[in-house]
C-alpha positions, 0 to 999 in steps of 0.5 A: 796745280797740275804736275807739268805746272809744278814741272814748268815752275821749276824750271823757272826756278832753275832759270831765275837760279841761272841768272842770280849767279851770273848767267846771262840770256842768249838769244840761242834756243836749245836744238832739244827742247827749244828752251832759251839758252844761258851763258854762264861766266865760264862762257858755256853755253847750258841749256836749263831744262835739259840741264846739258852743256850745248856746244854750237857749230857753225859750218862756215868757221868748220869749214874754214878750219878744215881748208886750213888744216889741208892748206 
């Protein structure tokens, strides 16, 4: 097996990990690495190969908090 299968496989591992303690699969993928992404019970957003948190911002609702903060 080849280093990035042995990579792949882990990754997989990790994923499978995820969902054993609770997360769930979204129907997000990471902006990075285009990994789906998992919501854990804590309700963040984690991305399982880049092992980071991943924080989504929709500029509609920014926008909307912006007017209401200057209204």
């Amino acid at each position: 097996m080849s280093s990035k299968e042995g990579g792949k496989s882990d990754k997989i591992r990790l994923m499978a990990e995820l969902l054993r303690s609770g997360a769930t699969l979204t129907d997000l993928s990471c902006p990075v690495c285009a990994s789906p992404l998992f919501r854990l019970k804590s309700g963040e957003l984690w991305c399982a190969q880049c092992q980071k948190k991943v924080i989504v911002v929709k500029e509609e609702e920014e926008a909307r908090e912006v007017e209401v903060l200057s209204a």
